[in-house]
Structures are given as structure tokens and as C-alpha cells.
C-alpha positions in Angstrom: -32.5 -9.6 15.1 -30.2 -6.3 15.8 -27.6 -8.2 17.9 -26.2 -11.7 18.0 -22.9 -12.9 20.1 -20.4 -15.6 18.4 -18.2 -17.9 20.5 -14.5 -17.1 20.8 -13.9 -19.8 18.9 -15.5 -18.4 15.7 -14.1 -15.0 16.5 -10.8 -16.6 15.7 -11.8 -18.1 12.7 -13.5 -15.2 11.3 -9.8 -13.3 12.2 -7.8 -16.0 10.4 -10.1 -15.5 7.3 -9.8 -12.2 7.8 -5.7 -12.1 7.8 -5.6 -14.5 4.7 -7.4 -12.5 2.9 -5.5 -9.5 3.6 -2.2 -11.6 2.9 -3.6 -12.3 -0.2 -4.6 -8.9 -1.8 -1.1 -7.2 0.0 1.5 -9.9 -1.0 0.2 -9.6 -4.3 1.7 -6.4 -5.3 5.1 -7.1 -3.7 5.4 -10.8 -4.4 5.1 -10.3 -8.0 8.4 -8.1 -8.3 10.9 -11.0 -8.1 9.0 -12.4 -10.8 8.9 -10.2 -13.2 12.4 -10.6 -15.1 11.6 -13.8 -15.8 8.2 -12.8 -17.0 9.3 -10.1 -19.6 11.4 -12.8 -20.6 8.9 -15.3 -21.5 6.2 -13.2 -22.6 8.2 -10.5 -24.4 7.2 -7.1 -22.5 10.2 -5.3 -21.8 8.0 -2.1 -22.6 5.2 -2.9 -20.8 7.1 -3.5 -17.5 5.4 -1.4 -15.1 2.0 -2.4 -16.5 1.4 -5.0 -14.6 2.0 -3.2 -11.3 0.2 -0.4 -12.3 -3.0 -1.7 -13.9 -3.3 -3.8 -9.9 -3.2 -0.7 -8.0 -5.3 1.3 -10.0 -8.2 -1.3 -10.6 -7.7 -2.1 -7.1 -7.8 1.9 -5.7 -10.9 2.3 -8.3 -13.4 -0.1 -5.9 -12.9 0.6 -3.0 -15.4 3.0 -1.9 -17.4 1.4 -4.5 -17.6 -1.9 -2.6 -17.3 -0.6 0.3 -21.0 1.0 -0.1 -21.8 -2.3 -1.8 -20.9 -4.1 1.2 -22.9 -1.8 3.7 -25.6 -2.1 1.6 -26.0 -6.0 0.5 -23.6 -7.3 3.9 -19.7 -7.9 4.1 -20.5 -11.7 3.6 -21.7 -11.9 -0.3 -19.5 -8.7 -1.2 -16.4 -10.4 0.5 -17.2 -13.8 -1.6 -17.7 -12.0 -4.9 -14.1 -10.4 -4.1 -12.5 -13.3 -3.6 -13.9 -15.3 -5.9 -13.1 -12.9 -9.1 -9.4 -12.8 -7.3 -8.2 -16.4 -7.9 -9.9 -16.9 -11.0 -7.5 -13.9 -12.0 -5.0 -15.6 -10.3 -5.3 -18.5 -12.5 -5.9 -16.5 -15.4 -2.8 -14.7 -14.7 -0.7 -18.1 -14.0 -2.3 -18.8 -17.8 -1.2 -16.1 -19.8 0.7 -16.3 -22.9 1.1 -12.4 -24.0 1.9 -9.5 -22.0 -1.2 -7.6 -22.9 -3.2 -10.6 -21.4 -1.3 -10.8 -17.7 -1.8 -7.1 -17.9 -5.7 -7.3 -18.5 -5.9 -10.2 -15.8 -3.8 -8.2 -13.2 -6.2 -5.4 -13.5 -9.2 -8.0 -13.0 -7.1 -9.5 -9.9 -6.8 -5.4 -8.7 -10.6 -5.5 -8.7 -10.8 -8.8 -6.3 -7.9 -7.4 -4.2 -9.8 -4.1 -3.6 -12.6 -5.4 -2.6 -11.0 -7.9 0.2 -9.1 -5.2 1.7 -12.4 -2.6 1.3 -14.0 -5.6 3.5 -11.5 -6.7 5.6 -11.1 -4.1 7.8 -15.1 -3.3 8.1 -15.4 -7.1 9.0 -13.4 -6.5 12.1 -15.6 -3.5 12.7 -18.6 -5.2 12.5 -17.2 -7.7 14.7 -16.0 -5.6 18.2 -16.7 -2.5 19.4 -13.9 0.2 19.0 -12.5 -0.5 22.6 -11.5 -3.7 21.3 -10.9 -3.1 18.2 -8.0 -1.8 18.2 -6.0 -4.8 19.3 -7.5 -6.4 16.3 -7.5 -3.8 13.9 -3.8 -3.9 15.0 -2.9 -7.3 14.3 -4.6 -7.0 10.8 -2.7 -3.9 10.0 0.7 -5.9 10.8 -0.4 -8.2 7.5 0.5 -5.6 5.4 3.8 -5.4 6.7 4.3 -9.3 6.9 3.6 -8.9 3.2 6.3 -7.0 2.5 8.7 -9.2 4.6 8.1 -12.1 3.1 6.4 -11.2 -0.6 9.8 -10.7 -2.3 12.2 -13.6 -1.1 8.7 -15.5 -1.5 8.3 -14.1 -5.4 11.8 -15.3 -6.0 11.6 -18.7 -4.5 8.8 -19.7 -6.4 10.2 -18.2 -9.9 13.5 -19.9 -9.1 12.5 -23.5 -8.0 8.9 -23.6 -10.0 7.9 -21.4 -12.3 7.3 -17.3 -12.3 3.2 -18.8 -13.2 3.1 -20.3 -9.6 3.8 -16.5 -8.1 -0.4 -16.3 -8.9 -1.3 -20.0 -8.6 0.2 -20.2 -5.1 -2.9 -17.9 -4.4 -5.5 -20.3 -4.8 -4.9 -22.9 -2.2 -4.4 -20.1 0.1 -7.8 -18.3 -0.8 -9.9 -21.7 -0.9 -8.7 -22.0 2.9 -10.0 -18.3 3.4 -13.5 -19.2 1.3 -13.7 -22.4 3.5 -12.9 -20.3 6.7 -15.1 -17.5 6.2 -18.6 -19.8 4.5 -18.7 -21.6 8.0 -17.5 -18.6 10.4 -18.8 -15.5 8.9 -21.7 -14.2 9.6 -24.4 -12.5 7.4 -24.4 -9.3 8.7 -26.5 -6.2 7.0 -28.1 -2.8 7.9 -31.6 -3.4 7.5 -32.0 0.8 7.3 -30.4 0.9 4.2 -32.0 1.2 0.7 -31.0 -1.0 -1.9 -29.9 2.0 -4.0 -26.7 1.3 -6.5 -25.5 5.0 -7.3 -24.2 4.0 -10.9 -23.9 7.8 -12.1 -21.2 7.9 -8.8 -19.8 4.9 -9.3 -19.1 5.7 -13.4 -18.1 9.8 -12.7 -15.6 8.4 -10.1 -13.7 5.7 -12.5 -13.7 8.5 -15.0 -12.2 10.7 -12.5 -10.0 8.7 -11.0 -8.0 6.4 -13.9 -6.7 9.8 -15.8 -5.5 10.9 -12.6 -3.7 7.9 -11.1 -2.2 7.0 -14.6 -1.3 10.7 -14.9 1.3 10.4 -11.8 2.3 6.8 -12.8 3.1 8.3 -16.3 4.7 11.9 -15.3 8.6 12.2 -15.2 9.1 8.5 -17.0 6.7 8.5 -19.8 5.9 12.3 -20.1 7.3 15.0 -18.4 5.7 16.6 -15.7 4.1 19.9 -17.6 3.9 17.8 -21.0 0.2 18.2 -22.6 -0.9 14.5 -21.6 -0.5 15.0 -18.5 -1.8 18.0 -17.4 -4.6 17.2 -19.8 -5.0 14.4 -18.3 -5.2 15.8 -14.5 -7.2 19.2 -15.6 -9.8 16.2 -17.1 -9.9 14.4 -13.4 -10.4 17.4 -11.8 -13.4 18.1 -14.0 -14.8 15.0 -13.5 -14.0 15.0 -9.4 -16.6 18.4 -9.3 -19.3 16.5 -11.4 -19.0 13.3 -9.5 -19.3 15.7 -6.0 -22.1 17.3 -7.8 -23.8 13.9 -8.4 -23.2 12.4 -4.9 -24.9 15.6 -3.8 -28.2 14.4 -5.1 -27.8 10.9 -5.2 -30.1 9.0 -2.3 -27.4 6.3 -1.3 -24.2 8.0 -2.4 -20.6 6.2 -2.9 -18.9 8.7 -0.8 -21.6 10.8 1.3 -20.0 14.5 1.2 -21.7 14.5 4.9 -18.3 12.4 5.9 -15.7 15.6 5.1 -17.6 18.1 7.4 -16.0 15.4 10.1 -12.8 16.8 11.3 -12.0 13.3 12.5 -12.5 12.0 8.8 -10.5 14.6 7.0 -7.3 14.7 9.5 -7.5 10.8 9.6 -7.5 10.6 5.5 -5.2 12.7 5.0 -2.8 11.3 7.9 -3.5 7.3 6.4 -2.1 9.6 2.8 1.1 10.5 4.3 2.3 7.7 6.6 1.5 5.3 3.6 3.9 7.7 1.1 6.7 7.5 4.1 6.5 3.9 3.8 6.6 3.8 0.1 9.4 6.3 -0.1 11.8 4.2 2.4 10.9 0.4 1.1 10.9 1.6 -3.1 14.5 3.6 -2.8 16.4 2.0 -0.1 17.0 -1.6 -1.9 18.8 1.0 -4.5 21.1 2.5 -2.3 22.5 -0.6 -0.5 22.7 -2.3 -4.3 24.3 0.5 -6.2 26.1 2.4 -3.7 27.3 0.3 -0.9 27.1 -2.4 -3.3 25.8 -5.5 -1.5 24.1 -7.9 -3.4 19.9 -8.1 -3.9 19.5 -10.3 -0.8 21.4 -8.0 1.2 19.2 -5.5 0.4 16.0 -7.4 1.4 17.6 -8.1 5.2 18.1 -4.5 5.3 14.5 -3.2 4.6 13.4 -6.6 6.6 13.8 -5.0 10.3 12.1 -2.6 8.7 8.8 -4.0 8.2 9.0 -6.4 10.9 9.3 -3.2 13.7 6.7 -1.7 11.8 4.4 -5.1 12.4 5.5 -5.6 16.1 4.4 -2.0 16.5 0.7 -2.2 15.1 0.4 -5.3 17.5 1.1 -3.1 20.5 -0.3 0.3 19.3 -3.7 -1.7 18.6 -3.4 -3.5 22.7 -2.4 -0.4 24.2 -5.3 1.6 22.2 -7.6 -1.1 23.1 -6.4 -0.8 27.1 -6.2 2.6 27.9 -8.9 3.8 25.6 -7.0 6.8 23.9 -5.2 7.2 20.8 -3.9 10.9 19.7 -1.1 10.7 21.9 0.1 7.8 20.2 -0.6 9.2 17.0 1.5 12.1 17.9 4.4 10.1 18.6 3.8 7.8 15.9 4.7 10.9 13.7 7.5 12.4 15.6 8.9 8.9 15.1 8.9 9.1 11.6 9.9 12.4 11.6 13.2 11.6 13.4 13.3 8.3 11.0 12.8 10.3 7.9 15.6 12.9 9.1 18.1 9.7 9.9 17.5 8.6 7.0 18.7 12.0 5.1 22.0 11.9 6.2 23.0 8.6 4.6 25.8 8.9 2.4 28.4 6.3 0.8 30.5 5.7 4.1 26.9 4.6 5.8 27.2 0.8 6.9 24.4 -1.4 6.4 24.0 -2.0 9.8 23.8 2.2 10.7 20.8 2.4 7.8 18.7 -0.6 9.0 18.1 0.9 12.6 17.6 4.1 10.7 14.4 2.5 9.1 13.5 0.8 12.2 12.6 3.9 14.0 10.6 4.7 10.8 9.4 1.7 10.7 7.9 2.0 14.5 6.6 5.6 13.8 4.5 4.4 11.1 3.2 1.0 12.7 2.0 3.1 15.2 0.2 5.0 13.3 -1.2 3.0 10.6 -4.1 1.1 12.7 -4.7 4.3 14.7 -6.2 5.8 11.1 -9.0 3.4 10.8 -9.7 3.2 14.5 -10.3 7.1 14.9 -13.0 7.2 11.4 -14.2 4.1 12.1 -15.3 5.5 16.0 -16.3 9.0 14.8 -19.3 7.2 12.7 -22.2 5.2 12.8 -22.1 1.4 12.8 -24.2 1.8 9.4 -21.4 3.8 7.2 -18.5 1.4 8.9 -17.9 0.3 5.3 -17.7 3.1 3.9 -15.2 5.0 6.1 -13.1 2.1 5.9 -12.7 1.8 2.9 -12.1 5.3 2.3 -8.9 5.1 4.3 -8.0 2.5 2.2 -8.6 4.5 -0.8 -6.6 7.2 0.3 -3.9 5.0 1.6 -3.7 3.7 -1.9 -3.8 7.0 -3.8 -0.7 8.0 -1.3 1.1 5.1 -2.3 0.4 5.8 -5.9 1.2 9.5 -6.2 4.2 9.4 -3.6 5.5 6.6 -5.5 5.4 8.9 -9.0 6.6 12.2 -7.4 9.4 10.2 -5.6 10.4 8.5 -8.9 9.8 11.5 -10.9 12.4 14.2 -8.8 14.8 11.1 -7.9 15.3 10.7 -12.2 15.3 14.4 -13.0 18.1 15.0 -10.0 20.0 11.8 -11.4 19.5 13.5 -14.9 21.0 17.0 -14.5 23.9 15.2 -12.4 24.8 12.7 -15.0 25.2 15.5 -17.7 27.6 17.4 -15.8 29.9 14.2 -15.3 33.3 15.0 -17.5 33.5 11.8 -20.2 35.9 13.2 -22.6 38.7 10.3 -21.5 35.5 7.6 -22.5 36.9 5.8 -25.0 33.7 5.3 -27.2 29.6 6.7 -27.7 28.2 3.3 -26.6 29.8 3.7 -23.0 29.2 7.3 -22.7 25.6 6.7 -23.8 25.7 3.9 -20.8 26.6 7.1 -18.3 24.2 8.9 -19.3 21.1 6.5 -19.2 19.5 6.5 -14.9 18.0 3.0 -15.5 21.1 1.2 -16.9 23.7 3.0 -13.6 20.8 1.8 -11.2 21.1 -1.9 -12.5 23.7 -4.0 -10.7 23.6 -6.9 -12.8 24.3 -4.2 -15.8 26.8 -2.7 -14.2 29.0 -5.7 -13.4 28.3 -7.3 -17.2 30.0 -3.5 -18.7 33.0 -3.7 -16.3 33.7 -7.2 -16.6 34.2 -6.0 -20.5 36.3 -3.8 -19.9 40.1 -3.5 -21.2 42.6 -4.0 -18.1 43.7 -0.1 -19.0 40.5 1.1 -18.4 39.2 -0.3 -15.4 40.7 2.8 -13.2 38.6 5.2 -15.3 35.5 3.2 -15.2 35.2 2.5 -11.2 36.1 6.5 -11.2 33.3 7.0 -13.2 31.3 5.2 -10.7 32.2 6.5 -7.9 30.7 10.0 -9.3 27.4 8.1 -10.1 27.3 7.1 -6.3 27.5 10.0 -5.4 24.9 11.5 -7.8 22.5 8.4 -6.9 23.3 9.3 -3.0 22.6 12.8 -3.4 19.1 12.0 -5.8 17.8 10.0 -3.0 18.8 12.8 -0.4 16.2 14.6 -2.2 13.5 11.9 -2.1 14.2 11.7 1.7 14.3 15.7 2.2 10.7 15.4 0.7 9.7 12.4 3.3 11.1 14.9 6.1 8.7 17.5 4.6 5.6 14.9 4.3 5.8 13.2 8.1 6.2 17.2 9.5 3.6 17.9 7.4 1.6 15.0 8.7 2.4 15.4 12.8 0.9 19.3 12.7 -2.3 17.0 11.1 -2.2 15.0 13.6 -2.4 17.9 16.3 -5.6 18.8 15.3 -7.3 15.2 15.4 -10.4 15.4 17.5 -10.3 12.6 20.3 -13.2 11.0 20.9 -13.7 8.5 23.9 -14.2 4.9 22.5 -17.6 3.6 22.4 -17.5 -0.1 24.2 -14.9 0.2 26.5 -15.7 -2.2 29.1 -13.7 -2.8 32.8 -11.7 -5.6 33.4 -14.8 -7.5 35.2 -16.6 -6.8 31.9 -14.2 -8.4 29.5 -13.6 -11.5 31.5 -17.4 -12.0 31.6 -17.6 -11.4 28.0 -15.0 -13.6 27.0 -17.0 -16.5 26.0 -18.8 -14.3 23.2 -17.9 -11.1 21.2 -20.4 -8.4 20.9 -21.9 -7.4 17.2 -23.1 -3.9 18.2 -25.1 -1.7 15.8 -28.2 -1.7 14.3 -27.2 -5.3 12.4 -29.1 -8.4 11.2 -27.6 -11.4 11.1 -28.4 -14.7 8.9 -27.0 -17.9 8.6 
């Protein structure tokens, strides 16, 4: 059978499942954040801090093009179970561990089940509607992401404050045994029946050899090494070997990981490299804002949240409506365009902040960004996902995914890394001759003690009455350094969403296949189409 038709009804389950699981894998790398004081706490990690973040993203960045091909070669349906299975017994295995090296090992596990639900989320709603109407879709399941980021840090801190930080990973389980349910009855087995069952493990292994020295190389550089330190351009000089030996070996491979056919499409390359750049926008206005408001204006952690929440909520509302109006009127590029120029005016607002900005003043700052990059974000996988046929659908997806992840993970570095060295050079210049002792000047000097409020507070309240004056002076000049660090972060966002609108110029527009007339979708509404050269299985 090449084509099937499933009831409205089990559209909207197979959506629901869909959304869940994208909840899932996104909420768990913001929802954990709140948690992890407490965590370090109880399982004695201060060192290993980061580790848990990092070992999620880069498992999770590693699979998916791996799944991806997996899934267009076996069908979404077992790939998307063996994802989400291996992802809550991680999450219980996470809930259960008694050292820090073990939540780190079990995080990187849970990375693996997270990338492959996102690698076959989005393919699922390709598989499912033709790319007239998938946009609206592919719209609403982008807008999950940003939901995720709403709620997964007031979430994270609910549950560590009223439970226990260990139900921040069991809370996943009921919610991905409703998804398992949901998608065993409503999915169904779709597969290309012209593929051959050919793994390409020589891809698959040069790839994870490429790719974990690179992406711990820019999670390392400017906090554990410094930028031009041995390890770490050892470290990238050894990736980039491996990236021409694994292009070498999907050259000859029969069923590669990522065919090298898909970058002499124009569409692919601008779209990958545009999914690369919005996602660092977002990741350089959601990481350093929540500083500035604490630190500089000085409100208090919640504060902070309602301030990046407009935020994310304009950037949901606005992959709801770019995916309708895509899905109406059949074109995207203009959209695109102005998806960028949006950011680019957000990114530029967002440069002038200073310490007399008001909270209010900064939060429809990050709403235009916000819009400018909801709009864009579900245009990316509607444009790769049109360009090719129905039986690499997996693969292209999952390649914007991929490179959506690597933005976030080298943005997030670089960011970091020139946001430190600027905070750096300014604390050494600050005059502390009138300090009254090493221990405080040492505490002017260290970036990750003067970007702690709760630190901050403990050292004045300790304070003698005489030199209280000297120490709020003091701080004033750190405000200013902090303001003037993150004035370089957003000068580099200014450079990245220009960078990204010329990309955007040159994206090919092709018509959607599907689009029906009005007359045609009303008649169509009590079944969805399953184009493509598919078989389906109960």
C-alpha cells in the first residue's frame, strides 16, 4: 500500500503525541536548571556543574542524523518507541542517582532518548501532511520549544522546592507513558519500502568521533581552557580531521548518514545555516538577560523569569501564525525575510540597554526578538523539508535539528567565552587600594562570584557600617562592566541575525507541493493525506 488516509480524529492524537514528546526532550534541558543547586548540594558536584547540561546536548546533538536515517529506513514508529523508551528509563535513572558522575552518565543516556524524539518528531508531521499544510502544524510544534522555556524553569523550581530536585526527571514518566499510550494506538507504521536496510556504522562511528571533540571543545574554551590553549585547538584540529574522513566515507557508503547529495541544494545549505543563527539569537538573549535584570537592575530571580517570559510566549504565538499564514498563502521567503529584519531590529534594541533601562523597556525589547525568530524558526524545516523527497524527510529534518543544536552549543560557548574575558580585563582595571583586605579584593576580581546575587547580598550584609559606601561604589563599577560585557555579547547577536537576513535573501522559493483550494480542504477534512511512496502497517 503507498497511501492510506487517517481520520481527523487520529490526526489529533498523533499531534498530541507528537507535542508531548517534544515537551519532553525540550523542557528537559531548561527544567533541570532550577534544580541544580540543590543537586550539587546533595550529591557533592560543585566541579562538575555544567556536566550535566553538557553531557544532554552533546549525546543528544550526536543522534540525530543518526536516527534520523534510522527512522527513514526501519519507520518513525519503532525508532520513535526506542527513543522514548531509553528516555524515561534515564529519567528514572537520573531521579536514582546517588553521585554526580552517575546523574552525569544518565543525563547523557537521557540526551540520547531526547535526540531521537525531536529527530522524529518533526518528520512525523512530515509524513503526516503535505507541505501546504504543514506549515500550520509544523508551526504549532515549533511553539513547544518555546512553551518549554516558559514554563521549564518556574516548573524546575516548584518541584525542587515542594518535592524533591529527583522528581524534576520522574515527573517525566507519567507524561511520556501518556505519549507511548497516545502514539501505540494513533501512529501509524509508516516506511519507505525503496530503501535498503543498510546501517552505515563506519558514518555513524567517524561522526561521534568528529563531533564530541568539537562540541566539548566550545563548551570547554574560555572557562576551562582558554581559547588558543593546546586542548583545545587540539581538540578542534582532531574534529576537523575526522569531519574530512567521515565526508570521505559517506561518499562511498550505499545508505549514508548524511548523503553529501543534500549540500549541492541551495535550499538545504541557506536553510541550515539560517536554523544555526536564529537558534544562537535565541540562546544569546534567554542565557544573558536573566543576568542583567539580577545583577544590574537588581530584581530578584523571579523577576527575571517574567521578563524573558513575553519573550518566549511572542516567540510561540508567532510560529502558530507564521505556520497558518505559510500554510494559506503558500509562500514563505518573505516571511523569512522579515522574520530576520525583526531580529535584527530586536538584537540592535537590545544593545542599547544600560543601567537606567526599566524592566518594562527590556521586555518589549525581547519581544520583537522574540517575534523575528518565531517566525522564522518553523519556516527552516518547511523549506528543506519541501525541497526533498518524501523518502530523505528524516533525514533533512533532522539535520536542521542538528544544526539548530550545534548553534545553540557553540553560540552558547563563544557568548560565554567574550562575555568573561570582557568582564576580566574590566575587573583588573577597577582601583581597590581603599579594600580593606585580600579576601574582598579577591571577591572583585572573581566574574562568577559578582554575577551571583545571593553572593553578593551574603558579602554586604557582612560588611562593617563604615564600609558599606565603598562597597555599593564598588558595585556600581561592576554594573557597569557586566552592562558593557553583555553589550558585547549583543553587538555579536547584531552581527549574527545581519549575517543571517543576507542568507536568507538567497533562499530559493519553491512552490509547496499539496496546496489544495478551499473546496479541496473542506472535502478533505474528514481524512489527512500520507503522500509519498509510504507503507503503512498496523
Amino acid at each position: 500500500m503507498t497511501m492510506t488516509n487517517l481520520s481527523k480524529k487520529r490526526v489529533i492524537f498523533v499531534m498530541i503525541g507528537v507535542m508531548l514528546s517534544v515537551l519532553l526532550a525540550a523542557l528537559d534541558s531548561t527544567i533541570v536548571g532550577t534544580a541544580m543547586p540543590k543537586v550539587i548540594n546533595d550529591l557533592h558536584g560543585m566541579d562538575k556543574y555544567a556536566w550535566p547540561f553538557t553531557a544532554y546536548m552533546l549525546c543528544s546533538t550526536i543522534v540525530i542524523p543518526i536516527f534520523g536515517k534510522m527512522a527513514d529506513i526501519y519507520g518513525r514508529k519503532p525508532i520513535y518507541f526506542i527513543g522514548l523508551i531509553i528516555f524515561l528509563i534515564a529519567s528514572a535513572l537520573c531521579g536514582l542517582s546517588q553521585t554526580m558522575m552517575q546523574l552525569i552518565i544518565f543525563r547523557g543516556l537521557q540526551g540520547i532518548g531526547g535526540g531521537i524524539l525531536m529527530s522524529n518528531a518533526f518528520a512525523i508531521v512530515g509524513d503526516m501532511f503535505s507541505p501546504a499544510e504543514r506549515a500550520k502544524y509544523m508551526g504549532i510544534v515549533v511553539s513547544v520549544f518555546g512553551l518549554s522555556s516558559v514554563v521549564g524553569p518556574t516548573l524546575g523550581g516548584y518541584i525542587t522546592d515542594n518535592l524533591n530536585w529527583r522528581w524534576v526527571f520522574y515527573v517525566n514518566i507519567p507524561v511520556g507513558i501518556a505519549a507511548m499510550v497516545t502514539m501505540f494506538v494513533a501512529l501509524p507504521y509508516l516506511k519507505d519500502t525503496s530503501l535498503k536496510r543498510v546501517i552505515d556504522y563506519a558514518g555513524a562511528a567517524a561522526l561521534i568521533v568528529s563531533l564530541v571533540p568539537m562540541l566539548l571543545a566550545f563548551t570547554w574554551a574560555g572557562k576551562d581552557y582558554e581559547w588558543l590553549s593546546p586542548q583545545i585547538i587540539g581538540m578542534l584540529v582532531f574534529s576537523t580531521v575526522m569531519l574530512i574522513v567521515f565526508g570521505y566515507i559517506e561518499s562511498k557508503a550505499a545508505e549514508p548518514i548524511i548523503p553529501l547529495s543534500l549540500f549541492k541544494s541551495s535550499v538545504f545549505n541557506i536553510s541550515s545555516l539560517a536554523g544555526f543563527l536564529s537558534n544562537s539569537l535565541m540562546f544569546g538573549a534567554v542565557m544573558f538577560i536573566p543576568l542583567f535584570v539580577q545583577v544590574v537592575i537588581g530584581s530578584s530571580a523571579s523577576t527575571s523569569g517574567m521578563v524573558t517570559t513575553p519573550m518566549m510566549l511572542s516567540l510561540v504565538i508567532a510560529s502558530i501564525i507564521a505556520g497558518q499564514l505559510i500554510s494559506r498563502v503558500g509562500k514563505y521567503k518573505l516571511m523569512a525575510v522579515g522574520g530576520f529584519i525583526l531580529s535584527v531590529i530586536g538584537a540592535v534594541l537590545m544593545a542599547t540597554i544600560d543601567m537606567k533601562t526599566s524592566n518594562t523597556t527590556i521586555t518589549l525589547y525581547m519581544i520583537v526578538l522574540g517575534i523575528g525568530i518565531g517566525v522564522i524558526m518553523p519556516i527552516i524545516n518547511i523549506t528543506v523539508q519541501n525541497a526533498f523527497p518524501q523518502s530523505q524527510l528524516g533525514i533533512v529534518t533532522s539535520a536542521m535539528q542538528f544544526f539548530r543544536n550545534i548553534g545553540a552549543t557553540i553560540s552558547s560557548a563563544i557568548f560565554g567565552s567574550v562575555m568573561i574575558s570582557h568582564m576580566n580585563k574590566g575587573l583588573s582595571e577597577i582601583d581597590l587600594s581603599r579594600v580593606p583586605n585580600e579576601e574582598l579584593k579577591g571577591f572583585f576580581r572573581d566574574p562568577q562570584a559578582l554575577t551571583n546575587v545571593e553572593a553578593i547580598n551574603a558579602v554586604r550584609q557582612h560588611m562593617p557600617e563604615a564600609a558599606i559606601g565603598l562597597f555599593d561604589k564598588l558595585m556600581d563599577q561592576v554594573k557597569e562592566i557586566i552592562t558593557s560585557s553583555l553589550h558585547q555579547v549583543f553587538l555579536i547577536c547584531i552581527v549574527i541575525s545581519v549575517i543571517g537576513f543576507i542568507t536568507i535573501l538567497f533562499l530559493k522559493e519553491i512552490p509547496l507541493k499539496g496546496r489544495q483550494t478551499s473546496k479541496q480542504n473542506e472535502e478533505s477534512s474528514q481524512g489527512m493525506n500520507i503522500p509519498g511512496n509510504l507503507e503503512m502497517a498496523e
